[in-house]
Biotite code that builds the C-alpha atoms (Angstrom):
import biotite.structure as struc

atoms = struc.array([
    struc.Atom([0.000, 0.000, 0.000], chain_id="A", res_id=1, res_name="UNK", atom_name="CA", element="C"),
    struc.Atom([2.518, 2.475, 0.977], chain_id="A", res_id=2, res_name="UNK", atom_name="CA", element="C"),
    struc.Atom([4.281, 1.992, -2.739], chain_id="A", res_id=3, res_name="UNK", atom_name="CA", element="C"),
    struc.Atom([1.322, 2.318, -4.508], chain_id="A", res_id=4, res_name="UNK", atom_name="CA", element="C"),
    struc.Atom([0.683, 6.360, -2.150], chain_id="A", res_id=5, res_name="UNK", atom_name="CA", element="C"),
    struc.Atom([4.769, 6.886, -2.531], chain_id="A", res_id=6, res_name="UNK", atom_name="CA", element="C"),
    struc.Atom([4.201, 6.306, -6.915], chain_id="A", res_id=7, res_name="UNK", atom_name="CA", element="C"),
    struc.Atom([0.924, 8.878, -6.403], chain_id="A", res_id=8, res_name="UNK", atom_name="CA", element="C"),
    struc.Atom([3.114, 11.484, -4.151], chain_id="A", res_id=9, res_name="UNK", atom_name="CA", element="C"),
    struc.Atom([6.293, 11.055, -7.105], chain_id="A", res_id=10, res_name="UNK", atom_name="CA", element="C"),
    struc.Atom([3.922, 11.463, -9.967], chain_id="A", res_id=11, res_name="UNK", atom_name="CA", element="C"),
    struc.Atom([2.312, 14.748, -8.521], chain_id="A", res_id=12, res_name="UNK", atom_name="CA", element="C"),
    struc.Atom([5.459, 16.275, -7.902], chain_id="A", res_id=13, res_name="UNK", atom_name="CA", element="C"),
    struc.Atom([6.682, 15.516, -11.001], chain_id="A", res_id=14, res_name="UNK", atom_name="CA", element="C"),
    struc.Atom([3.920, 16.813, -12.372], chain_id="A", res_id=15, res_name="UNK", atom_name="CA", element="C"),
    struc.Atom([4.158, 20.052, -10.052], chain_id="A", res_id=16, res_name="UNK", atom_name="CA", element="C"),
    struc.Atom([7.643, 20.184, -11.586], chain_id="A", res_id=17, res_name="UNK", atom_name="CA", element="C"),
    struc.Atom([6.823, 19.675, -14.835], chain_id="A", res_id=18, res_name="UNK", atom_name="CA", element="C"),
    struc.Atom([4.049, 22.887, -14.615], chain_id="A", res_id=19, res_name="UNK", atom_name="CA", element="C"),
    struc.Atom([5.852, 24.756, -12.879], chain_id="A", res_id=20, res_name="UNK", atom_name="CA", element="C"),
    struc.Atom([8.740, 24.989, -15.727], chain_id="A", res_id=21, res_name="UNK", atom_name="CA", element="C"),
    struc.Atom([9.641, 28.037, -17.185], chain_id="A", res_id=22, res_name="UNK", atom_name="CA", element="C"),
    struc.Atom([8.954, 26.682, -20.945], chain_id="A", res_id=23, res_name="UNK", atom_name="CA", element="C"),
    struc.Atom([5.943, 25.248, -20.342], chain_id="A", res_id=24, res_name="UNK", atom_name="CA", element="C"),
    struc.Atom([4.329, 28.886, -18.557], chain_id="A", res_id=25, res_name="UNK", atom_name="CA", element="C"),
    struc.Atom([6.186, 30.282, -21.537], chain_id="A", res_id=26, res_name="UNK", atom_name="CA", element="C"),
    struc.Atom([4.335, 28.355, -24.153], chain_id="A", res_id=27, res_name="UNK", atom_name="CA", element="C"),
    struc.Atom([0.749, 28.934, -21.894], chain_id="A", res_id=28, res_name="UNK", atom_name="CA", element="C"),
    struc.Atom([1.322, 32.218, -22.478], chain_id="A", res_id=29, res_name="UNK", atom_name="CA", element="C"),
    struc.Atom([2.341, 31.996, -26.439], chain_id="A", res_id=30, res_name="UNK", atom_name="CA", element="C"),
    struc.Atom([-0.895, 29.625, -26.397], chain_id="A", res_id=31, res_name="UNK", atom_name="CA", element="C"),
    struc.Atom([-3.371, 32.482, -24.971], chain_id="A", res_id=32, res_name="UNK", atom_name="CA", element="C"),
    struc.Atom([-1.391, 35.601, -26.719], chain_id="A", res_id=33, res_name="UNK", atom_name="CA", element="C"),
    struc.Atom([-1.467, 33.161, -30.202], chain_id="A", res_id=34, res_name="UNK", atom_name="CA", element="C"),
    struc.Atom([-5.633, 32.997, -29.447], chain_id="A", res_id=35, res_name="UNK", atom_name="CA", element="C"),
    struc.Atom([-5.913, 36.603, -29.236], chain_id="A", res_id=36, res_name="UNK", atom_name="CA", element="C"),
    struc.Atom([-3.619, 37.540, -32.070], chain_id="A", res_id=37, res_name="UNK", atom_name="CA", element="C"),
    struc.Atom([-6.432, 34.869, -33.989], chain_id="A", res_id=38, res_name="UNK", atom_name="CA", element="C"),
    struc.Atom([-9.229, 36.392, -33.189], chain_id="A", res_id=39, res_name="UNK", atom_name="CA", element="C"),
    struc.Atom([-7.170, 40.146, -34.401], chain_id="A", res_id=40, res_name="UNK", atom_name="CA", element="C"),
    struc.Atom([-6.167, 38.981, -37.762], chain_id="A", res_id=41, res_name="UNK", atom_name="CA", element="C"),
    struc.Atom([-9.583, 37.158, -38.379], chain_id="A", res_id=42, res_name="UNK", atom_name="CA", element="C"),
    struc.Atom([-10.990, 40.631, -37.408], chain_id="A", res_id=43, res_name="UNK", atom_name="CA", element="C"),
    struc.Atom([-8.620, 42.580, -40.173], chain_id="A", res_id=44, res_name="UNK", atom_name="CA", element="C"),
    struc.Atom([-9.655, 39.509, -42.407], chain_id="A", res_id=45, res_name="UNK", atom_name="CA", element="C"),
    struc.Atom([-13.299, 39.700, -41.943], chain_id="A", res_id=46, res_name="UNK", atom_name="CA", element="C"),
    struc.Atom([-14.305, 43.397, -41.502], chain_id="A", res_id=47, res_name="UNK", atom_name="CA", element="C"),
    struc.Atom([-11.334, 45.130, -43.731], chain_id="A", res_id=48, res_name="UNK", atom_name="CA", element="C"),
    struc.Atom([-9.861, 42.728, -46.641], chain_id="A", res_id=49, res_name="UNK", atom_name="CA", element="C"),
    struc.Atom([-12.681, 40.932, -47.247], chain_id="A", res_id=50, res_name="UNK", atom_name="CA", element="C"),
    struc.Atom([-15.531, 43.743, -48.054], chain_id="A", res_id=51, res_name="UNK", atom_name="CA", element="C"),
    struc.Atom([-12.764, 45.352, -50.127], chain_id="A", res_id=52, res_name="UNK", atom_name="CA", element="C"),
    struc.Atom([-11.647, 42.357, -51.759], chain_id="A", res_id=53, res_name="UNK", atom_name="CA", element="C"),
    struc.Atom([-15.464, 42.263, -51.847], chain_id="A", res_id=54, res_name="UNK", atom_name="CA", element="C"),
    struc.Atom([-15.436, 45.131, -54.402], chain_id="A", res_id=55, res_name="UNK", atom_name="CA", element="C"),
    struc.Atom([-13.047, 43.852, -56.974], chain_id="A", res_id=56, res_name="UNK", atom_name="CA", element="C"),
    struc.Atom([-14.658, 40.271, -56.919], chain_id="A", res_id=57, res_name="UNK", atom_name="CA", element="C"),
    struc.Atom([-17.973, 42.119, -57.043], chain_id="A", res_id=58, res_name="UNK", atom_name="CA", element="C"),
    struc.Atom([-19.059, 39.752, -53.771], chain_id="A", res_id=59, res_name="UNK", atom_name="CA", element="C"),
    struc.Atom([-18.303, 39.154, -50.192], chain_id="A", res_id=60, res_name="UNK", atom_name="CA", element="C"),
    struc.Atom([-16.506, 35.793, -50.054], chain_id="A", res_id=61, res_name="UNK", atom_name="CA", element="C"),
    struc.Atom([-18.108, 34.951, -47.214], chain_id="A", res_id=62, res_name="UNK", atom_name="CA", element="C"),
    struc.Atom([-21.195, 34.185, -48.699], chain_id="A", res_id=63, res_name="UNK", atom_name="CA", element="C"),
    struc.Atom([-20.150, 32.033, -51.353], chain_id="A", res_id=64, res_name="UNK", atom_name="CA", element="C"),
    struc.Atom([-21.793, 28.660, -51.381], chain_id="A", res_id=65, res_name="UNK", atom_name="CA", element="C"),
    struc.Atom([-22.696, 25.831, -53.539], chain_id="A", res_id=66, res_name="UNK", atom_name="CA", element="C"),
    struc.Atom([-25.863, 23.497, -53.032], chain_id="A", res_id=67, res_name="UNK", atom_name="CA", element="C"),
    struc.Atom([-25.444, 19.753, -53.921], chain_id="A", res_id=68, res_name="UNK", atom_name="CA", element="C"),
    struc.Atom([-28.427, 18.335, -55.139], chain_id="A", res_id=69, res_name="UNK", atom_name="CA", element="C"),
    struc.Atom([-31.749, 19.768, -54.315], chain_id="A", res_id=70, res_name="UNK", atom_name="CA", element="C"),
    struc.Atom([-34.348, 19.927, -51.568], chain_id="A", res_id=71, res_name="UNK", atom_name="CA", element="C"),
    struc.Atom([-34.322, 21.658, -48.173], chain_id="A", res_id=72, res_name="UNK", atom_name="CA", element="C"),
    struc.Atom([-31.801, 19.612, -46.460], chain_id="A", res_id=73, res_name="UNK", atom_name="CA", element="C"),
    struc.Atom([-29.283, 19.295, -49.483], chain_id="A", res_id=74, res_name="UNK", atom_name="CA", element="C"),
    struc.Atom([-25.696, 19.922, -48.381], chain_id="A", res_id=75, res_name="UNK", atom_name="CA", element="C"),
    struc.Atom([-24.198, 23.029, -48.828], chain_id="A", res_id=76, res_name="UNK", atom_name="CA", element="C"),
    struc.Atom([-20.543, 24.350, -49.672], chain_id="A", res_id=77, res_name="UNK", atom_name="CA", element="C"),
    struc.Atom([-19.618, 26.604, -48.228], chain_id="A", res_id=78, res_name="UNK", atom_name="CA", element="C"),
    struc.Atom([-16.602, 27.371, -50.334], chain_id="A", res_id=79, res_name="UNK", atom_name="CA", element="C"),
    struc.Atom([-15.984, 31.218, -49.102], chain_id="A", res_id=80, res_name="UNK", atom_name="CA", element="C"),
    struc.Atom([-15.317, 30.671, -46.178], chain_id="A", res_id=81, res_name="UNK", atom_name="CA", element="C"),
    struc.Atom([-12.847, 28.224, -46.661], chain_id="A", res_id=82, res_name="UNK", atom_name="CA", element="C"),
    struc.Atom([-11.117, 31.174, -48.583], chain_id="A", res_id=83, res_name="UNK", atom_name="CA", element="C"),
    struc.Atom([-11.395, 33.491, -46.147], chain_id="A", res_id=84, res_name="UNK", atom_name="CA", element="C"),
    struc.Atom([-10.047, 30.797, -43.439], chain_id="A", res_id=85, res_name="UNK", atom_name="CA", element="C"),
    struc.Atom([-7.203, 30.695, -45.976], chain_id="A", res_id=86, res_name="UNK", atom_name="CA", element="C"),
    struc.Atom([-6.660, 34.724, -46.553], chain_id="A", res_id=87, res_name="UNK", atom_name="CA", element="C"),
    struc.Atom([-6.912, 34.491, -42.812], chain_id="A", res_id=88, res_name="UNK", atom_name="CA", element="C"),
    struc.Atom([-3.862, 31.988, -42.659], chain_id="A", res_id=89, res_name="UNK", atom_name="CA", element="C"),
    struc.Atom([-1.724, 33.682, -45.160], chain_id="A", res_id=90, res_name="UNK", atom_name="CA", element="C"),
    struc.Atom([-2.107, 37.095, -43.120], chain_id="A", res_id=91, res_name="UNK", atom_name="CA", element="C"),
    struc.Atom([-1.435, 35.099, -40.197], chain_id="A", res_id=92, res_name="UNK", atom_name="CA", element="C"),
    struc.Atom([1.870, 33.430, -41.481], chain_id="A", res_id=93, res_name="UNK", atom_name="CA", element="C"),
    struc.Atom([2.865, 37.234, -43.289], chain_id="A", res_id=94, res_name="UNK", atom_name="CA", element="C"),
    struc.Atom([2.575, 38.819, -40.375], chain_id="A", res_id=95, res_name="UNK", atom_name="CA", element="C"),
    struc.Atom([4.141, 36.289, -38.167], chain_id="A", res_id=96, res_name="UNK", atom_name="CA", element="C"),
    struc.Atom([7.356, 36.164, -40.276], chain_id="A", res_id=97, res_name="UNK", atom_name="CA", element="C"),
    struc.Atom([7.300, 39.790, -40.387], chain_id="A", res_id=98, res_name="UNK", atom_name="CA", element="C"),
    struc.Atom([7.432, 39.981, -36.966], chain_id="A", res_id=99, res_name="UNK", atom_name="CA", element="C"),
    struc.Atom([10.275, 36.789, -36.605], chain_id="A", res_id=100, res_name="UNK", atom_name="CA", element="C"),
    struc.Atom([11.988, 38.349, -39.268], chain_id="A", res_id=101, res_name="UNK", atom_name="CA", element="C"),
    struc.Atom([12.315, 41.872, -37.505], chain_id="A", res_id=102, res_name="UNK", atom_name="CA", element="C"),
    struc.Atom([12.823, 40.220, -34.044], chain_id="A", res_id=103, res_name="UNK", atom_name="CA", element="C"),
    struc.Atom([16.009, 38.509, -35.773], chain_id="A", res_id=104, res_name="UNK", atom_name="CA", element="C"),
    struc.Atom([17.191, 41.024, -37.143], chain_id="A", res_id=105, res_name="UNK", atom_name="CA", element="C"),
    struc.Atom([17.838, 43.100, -33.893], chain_id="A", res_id=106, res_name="UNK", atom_name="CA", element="C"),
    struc.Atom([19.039, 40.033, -32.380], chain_id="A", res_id=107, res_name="UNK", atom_name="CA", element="C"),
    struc.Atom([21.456, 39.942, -34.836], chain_id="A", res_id=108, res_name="UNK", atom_name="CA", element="C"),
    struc.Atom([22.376, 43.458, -34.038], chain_id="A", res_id=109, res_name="UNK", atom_name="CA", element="C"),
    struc.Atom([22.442, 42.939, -30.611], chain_id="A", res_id=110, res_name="UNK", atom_name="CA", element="C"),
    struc.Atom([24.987, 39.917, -30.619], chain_id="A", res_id=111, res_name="UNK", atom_name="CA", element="C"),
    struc.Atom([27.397, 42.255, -33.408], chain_id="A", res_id=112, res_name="UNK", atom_name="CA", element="C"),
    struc.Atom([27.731, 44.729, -30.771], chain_id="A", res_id=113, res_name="UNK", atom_name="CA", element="C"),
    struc.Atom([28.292, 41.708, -28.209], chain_id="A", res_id=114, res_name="UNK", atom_name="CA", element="C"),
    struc.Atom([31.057, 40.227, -30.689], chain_id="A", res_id=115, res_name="UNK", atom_name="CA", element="C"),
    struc.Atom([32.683, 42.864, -31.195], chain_id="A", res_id=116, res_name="UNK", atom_name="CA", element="C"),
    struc.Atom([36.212, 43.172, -28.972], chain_id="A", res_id=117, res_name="UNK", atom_name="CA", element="C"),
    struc.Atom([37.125, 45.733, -26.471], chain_id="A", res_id=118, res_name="UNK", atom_name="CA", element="C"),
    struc.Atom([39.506, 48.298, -27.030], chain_id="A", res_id=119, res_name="UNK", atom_name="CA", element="C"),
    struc.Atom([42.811, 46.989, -25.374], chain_id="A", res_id=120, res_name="UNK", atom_name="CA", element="C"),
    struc.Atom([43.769, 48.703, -22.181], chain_id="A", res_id=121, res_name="UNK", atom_name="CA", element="C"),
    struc.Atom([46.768, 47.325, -21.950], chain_id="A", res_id=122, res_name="UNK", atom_name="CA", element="C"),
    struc.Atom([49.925, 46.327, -23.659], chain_id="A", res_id=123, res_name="UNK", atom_name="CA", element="C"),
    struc.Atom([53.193, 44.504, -22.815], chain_id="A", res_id=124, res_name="UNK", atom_name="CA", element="C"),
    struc.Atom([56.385, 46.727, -22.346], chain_id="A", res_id=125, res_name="UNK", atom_name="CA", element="C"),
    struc.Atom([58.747, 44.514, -25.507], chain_id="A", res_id=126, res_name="UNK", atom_name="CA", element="C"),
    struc.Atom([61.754, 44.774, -22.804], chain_id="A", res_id=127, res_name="UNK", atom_name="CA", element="C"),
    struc.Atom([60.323, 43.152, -19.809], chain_id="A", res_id=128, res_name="UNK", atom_name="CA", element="C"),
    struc.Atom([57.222, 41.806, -20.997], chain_id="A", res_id=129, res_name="UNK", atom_name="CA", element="C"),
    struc.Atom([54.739, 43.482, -18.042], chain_id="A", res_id=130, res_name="UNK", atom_name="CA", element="C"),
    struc.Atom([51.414, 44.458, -18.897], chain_id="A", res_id=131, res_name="UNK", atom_name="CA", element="C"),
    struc.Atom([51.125, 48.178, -18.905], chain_id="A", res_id=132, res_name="UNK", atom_name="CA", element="C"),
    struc.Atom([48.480, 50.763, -19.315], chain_id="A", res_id=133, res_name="UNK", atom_name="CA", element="C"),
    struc.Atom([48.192, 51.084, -23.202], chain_id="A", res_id=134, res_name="UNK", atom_name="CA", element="C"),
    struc.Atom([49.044, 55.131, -23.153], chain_id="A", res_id=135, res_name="UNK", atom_name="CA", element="C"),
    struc.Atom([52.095, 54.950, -21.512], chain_id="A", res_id=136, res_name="UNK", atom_name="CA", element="C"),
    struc.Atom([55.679, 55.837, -22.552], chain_id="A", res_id=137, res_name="UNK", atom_name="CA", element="C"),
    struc.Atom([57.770, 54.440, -19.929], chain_id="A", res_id=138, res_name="UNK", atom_name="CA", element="C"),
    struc.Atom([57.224, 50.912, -18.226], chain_id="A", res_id=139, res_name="UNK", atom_name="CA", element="C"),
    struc.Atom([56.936, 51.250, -14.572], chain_id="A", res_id=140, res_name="UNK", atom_name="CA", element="C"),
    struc.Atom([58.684, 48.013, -13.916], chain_id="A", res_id=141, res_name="UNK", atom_name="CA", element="C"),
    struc.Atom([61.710, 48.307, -15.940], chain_id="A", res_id=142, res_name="UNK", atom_name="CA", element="C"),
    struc.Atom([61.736, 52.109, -16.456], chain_id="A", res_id=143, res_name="UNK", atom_name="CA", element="C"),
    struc.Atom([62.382, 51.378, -20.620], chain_id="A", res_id=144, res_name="UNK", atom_name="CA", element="C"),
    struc.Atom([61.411, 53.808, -22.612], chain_id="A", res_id=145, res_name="UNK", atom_name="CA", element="C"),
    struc.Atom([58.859, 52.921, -24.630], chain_id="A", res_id=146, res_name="UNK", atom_name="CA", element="C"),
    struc.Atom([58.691, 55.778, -27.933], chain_id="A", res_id=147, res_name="UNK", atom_name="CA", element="C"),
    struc.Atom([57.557, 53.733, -30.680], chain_id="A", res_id=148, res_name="UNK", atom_name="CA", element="C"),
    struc.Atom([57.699, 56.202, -33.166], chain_id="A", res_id=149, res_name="UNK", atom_name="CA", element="C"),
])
């Protein structure tokens, strides 16, 4: 019995452990803000590229069906909105790799100016080989002077 409660005890705080991981409340997060950005693009979709899409196709895709066969309950397709589900996923993906593209791009910046080397500070005096600050003309250890012009 008191395997079977120690197995129940290990699996809920594994499972605490699992939740409770940074890349799992990351992805929650990318889950809920991916919903809303959804329900934005099918807005700019549905109320602003469709009706003027609407104008040069002379009709509202929307409401673009076909019936197949005849009779009250014959099946209908309803063929526009699969094309607006897919203008909605091709604004989706643009904007997403707009948005991936951009966010790469400063990253990229950002680890140039991270590559990129100090100035030296320092330099070694070529008589005694010390480490000395990089403006100076004498070497305080071996009193050489150090003119290199």
């Amino acid at each position: 019995m008191a395997g079977k409660s120690d197995k129940k005890k290990g699996f809920i705080a594994e499972f605490k452990k699992f939740i409770t991981r940074g890349n799992v409340l990351d992805m929650a997060v990318g889950v809920i803000v991916g919903g809303a950005f959804t329900s934005i693009v099918t807005s700019l979709n549905k109320d602003i590229l469709t009706p003027v899409l609407g104008i040069f196709g002379g009709t509202d895709f929307s409401y673009l069906t076909v019936t197949l066969g005849s009779g009250e309950n014959a099946p209908v397709l309803n063929y526009g909105n699969f094309i607006t589900a897919v203008i909605n996923f091709l604004i989706t993906a643009l904007v997403i790799f707009c948005l991936i593209k951009g966010i790469n791009a400063i990253g990229g910046k950002m680890r140039k100016k991270e590559e990129a080397a100090p100035a030296p500070t320092t330099k070694k005096c070529p008589y005694c080989f010390s480490e000395i600050h990089i403006e100076a003309v004498r070497c305080p250890h071996c009193t050489s002077s150090l003119d290199e012009g």
